[in-house]
C-alpha positions as CSV (number, residue, x, y, z in Angstrom):
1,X,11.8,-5.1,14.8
2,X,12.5,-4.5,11.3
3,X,15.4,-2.4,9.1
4,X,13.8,-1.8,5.3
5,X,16.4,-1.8,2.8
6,X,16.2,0.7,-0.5
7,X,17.4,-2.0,-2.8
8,X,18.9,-1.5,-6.2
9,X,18.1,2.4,-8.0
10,X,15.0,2.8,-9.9
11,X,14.3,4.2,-13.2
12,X,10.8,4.5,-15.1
13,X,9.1,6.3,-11.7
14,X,5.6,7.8,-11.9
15,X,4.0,10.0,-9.1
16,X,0.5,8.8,-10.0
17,X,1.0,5.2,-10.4
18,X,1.9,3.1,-6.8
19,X,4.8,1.6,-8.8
20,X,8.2,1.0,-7.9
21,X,9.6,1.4,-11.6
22,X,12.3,-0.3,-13.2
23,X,15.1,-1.5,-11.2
24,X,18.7,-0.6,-12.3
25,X,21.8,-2.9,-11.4
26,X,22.1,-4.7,-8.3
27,X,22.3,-4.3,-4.9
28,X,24.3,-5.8,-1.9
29,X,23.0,-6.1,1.6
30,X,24.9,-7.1,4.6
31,X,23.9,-6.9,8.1
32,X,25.5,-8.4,11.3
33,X,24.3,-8.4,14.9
34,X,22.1,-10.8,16.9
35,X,19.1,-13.5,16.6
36,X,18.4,-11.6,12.8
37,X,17.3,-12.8,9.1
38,X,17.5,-11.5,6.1
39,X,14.5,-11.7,4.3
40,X,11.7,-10.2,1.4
41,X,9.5,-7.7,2.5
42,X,6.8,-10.2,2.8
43,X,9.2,-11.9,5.4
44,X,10.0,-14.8,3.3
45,X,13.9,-15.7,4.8
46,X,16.5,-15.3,1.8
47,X,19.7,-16.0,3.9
48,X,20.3,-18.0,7.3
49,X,23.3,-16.1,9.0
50,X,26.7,-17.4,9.5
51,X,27.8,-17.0,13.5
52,X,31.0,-15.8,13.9
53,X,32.7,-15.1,17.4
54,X,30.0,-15.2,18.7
55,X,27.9,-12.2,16.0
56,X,25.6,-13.4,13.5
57,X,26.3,-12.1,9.8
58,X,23.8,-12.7,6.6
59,X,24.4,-10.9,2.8
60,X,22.9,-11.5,-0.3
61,X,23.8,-10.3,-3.7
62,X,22.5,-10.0,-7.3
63,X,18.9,-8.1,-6.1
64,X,16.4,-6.3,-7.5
65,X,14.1,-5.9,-4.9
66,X,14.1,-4.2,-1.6
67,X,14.7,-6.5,2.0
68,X,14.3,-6.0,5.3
69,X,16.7,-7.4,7.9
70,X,14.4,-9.0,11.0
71,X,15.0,-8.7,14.3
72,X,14.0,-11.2,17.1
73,X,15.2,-10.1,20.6
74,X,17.6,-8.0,19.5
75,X,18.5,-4.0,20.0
76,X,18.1,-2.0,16.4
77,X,21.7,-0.7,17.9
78,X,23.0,-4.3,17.3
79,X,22.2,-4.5,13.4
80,X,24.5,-3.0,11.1
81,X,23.0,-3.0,7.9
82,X,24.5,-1.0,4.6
83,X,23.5,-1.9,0.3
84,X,25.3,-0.8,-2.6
85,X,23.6,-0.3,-5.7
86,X,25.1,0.9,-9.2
87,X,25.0,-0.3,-13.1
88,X,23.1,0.8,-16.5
89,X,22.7,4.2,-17.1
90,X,22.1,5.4,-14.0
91,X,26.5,5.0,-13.4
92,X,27.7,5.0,-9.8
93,X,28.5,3.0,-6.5
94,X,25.7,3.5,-3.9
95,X,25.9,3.2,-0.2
96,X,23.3,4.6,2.5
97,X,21.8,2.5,5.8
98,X,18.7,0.7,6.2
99,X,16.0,2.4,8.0
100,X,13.9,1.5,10.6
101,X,10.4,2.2,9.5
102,X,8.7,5.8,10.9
103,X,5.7,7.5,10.5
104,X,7.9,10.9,10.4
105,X,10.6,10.8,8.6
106,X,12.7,14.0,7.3
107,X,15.5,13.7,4.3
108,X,17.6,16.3,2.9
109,X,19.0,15.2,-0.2
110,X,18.4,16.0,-4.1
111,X,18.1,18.2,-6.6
112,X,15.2,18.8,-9.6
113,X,17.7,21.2,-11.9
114,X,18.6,20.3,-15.9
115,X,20.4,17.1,-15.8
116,X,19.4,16.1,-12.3
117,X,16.7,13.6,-10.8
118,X,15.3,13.3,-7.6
119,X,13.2,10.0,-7.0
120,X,11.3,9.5,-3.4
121,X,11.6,5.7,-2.8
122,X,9.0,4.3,-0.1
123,X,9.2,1.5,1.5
124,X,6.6,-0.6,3.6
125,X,7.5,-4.3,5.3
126,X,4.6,-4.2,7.3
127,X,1.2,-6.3,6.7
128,X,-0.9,-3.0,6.0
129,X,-0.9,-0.7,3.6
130,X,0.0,2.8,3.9
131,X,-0.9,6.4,3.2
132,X,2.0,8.7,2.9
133,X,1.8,12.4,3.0
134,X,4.5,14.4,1.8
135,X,5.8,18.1,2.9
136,X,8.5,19.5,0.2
137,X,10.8,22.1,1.2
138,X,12.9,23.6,-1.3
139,X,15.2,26.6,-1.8
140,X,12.2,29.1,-3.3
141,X,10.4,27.9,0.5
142,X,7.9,25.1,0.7
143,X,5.9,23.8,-1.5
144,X,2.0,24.4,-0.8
145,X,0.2,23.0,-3.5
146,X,-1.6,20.0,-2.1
147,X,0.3,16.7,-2.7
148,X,-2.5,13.7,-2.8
149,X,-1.9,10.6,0.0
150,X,0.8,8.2,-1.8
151,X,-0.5,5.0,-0.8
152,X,2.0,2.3,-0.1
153,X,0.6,-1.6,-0.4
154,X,2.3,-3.8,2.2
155,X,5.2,-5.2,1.7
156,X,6.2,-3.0,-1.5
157,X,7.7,-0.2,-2.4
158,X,6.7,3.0,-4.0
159,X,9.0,5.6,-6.4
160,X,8.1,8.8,-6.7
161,X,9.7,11.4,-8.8
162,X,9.9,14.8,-6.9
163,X,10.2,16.8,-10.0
164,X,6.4,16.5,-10.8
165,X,5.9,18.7,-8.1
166,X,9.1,20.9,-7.4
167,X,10.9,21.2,-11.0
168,X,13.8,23.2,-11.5
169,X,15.0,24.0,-7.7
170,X,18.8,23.1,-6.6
171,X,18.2,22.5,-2.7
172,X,15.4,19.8,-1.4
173,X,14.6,18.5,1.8
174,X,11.5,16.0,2.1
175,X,9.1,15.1,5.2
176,X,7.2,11.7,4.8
177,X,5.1,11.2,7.3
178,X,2.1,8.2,7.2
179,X,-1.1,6.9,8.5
180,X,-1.7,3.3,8.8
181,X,1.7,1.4,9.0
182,X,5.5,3.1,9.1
183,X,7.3,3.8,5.9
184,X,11.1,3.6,5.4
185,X,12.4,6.4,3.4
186,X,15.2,7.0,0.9
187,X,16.1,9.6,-2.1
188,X,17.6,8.2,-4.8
189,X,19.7,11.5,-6.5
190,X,21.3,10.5,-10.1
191,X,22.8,13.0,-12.5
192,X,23.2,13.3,-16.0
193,X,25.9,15.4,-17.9
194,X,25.0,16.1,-21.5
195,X,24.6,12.5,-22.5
196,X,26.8,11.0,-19.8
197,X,25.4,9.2,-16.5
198,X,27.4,11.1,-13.8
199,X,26.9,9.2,-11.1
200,X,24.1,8.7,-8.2
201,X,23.6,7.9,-4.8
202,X,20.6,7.2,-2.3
203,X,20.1,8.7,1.1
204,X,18.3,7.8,3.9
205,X,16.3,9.1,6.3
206,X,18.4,11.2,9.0
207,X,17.5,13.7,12.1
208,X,14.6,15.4,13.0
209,X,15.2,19.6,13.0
210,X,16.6,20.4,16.6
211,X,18.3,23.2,18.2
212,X,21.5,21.5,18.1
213,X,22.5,19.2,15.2
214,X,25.6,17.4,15.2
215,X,27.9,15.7,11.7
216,X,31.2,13.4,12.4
217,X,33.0,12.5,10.2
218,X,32.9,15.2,7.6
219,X,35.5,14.1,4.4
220,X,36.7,16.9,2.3
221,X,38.7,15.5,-0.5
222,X,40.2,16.7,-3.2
223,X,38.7,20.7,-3.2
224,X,41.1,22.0,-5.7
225,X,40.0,19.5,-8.5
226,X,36.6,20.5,-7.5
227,X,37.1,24.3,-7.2
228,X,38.0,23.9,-10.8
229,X,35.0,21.6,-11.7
230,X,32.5,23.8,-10.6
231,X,33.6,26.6,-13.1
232,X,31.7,24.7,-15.5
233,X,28.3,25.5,-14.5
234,X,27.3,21.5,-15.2
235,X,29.7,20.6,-12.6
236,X,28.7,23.5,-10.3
237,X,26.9,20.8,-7.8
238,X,30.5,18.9,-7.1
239,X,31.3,21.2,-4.2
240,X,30.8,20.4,-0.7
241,X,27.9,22.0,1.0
242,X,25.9,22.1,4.2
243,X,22.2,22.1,3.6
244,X,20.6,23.4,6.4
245,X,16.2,24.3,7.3
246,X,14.0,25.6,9.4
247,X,10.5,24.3,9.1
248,X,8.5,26.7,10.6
249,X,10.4,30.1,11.5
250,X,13.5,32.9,10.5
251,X,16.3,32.2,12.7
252,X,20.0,32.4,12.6
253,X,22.0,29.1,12.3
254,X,25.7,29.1,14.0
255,X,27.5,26.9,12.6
256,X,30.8,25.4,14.3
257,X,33.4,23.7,12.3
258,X,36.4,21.5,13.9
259,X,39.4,19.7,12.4
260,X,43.1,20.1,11.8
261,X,43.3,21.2,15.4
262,X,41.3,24.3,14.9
263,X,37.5,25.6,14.9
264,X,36.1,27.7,12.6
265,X,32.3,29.6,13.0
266,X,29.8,31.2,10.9
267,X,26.4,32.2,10.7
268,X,23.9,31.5,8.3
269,X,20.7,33.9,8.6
270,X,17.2,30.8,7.9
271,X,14.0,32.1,6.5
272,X,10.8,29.9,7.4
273,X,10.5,26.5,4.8
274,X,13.4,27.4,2.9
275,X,16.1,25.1,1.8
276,X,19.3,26.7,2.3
277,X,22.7,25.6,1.4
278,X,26.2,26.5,2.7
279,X,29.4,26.5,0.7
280,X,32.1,24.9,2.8
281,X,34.3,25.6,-0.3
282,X,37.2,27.1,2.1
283,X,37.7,24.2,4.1
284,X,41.2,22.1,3.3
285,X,41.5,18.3,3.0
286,X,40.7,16.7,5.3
287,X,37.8,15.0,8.1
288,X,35.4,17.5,10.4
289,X,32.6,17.7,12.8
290,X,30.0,20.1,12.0
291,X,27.9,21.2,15.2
């Protein structure tokens, strides 16, 4: 079993080249659990783990390429596995899982507006290559232009800049699905103001669409510096949201809030492919669950 890592954030990306651009920084991986190595995505072992009551724990700093953390007889539930990633002009402190590799994969994450970037990183540890096949939803509904096959060599990864296909939209959510071998899959999101970096992050892969989707662990922090950031309509992106889609149909979302002892619920009406994002502007400091 294998976790693929997204490695350090990546500049330079081309949608016609198979290229993983120009890494930016460095990144930090750590994973602990049991009978694991941390290694290239060729395999080739980096770090032999430490055992410590009884858990094994490896890390390895100063990267610039992707890893994968292996498993041998081991649960994927008994790998914790997180990198960082930050530096150059792409400023900001990273932090997102590694992902066991799928061959469907959905993310929801990004942005193609002025002063935003949206890069598709693809990652394959496996000994074949890989054709991935992307399906773009975004907040004018989904994409259908034809999107060529991305092939994916093994043991590399591929960046992909989703503004050569969806320019100019706020809201994104991305399938990947692949033929071949299983693709990990991130979206690195950076933002520039004016001429200033203003920060970045990467996300990976998360749920499949359901009928019931549930989010712990919801932080709101500081919303009336942000109220008053997003007067500025540069800054209009700092509030909180909740993006929500449905693929293939209109429905109604309800949508159930909890914390600071109380629930609140609202509806949100869905049209078929189309990227929709809901203010949660009124809620006060603090942590919630979203159902």
């Amino acid at each position: 079993q294998v976790q693929a890592c997204a490695g350090p954030l990546r500049t330079g990306t081309s949608a016609t080249t198979a290229g993983a651009g120009t890494a930016v920084g460095t990144s930090t991986v750590t994973a602990a659990g049991t009978e694991l190595e941390l290694g290239t995505l060729d395999g080739t072992v980096t770090e032999q783990p430490a055992t410590l009551n009884g858990v094994q724990t490896v890390q390895s700093t100063g990267l610039t390429d992707p890893l994968a953390v292996r498993l041998s007889g081991a649960r994927a539930s008994d790998v914790t596995a997180l990198q960082t990633a930050s530096g150059g002009s792409l400023s900001g402190l990273s932090l997102s899982s590694c992902s066991t590799p799928s061959f469907d994969s959905w993310i929801q994450a990004g942005s193609t507006t002025t002063g935003r970037n949206t890069t598709l990183l693809l990652v394959n540890p496996s000994d074949l290559p890989a054709q991935a096949k992307l399906t773009l939803y975004t907040s004018s509904g989904v994409y259908t232009q034809q999107i060529a096959a991305l092939r994916v060599p093994a043991h590399s990864i591929r960046a992909v800049p989703l503004a050569a296909y969806v320019p100019n939209l706020p809201a994104l959510t991305v399938r990947v699905r692949s033929d071949r071998a299983p693709v990990a899959s991130f979206v690195q999101s950076d933002i520039t103001r004016v001429l200033q970096a203003g920060g970045s992050e990467i996300t990976a892969a998360g749920a499949a669409p359901a009928t019931e989707q549930v989010l712990t662990g919801v932080t709101i922090q500081n919303s009336a510096t942000q109220n008053g950031l997003a007067s500025d309509s540069s800054w209009s992106d700092a509030l909180p949201v909740l993006r929500l889609l449905s693929p293939n149909g209109q429905t109604r979302a309800r949508i159930t809030i909890r914390g600071h002892g109380k629930a609140t619920t609202l509806t949100q009406q869905l049209l078929p492919g189309m990227t929709t994002d809901v203010p949660l502007t009124s809620l006060e400091d603090g942590d919630y669950r979203i159902t």
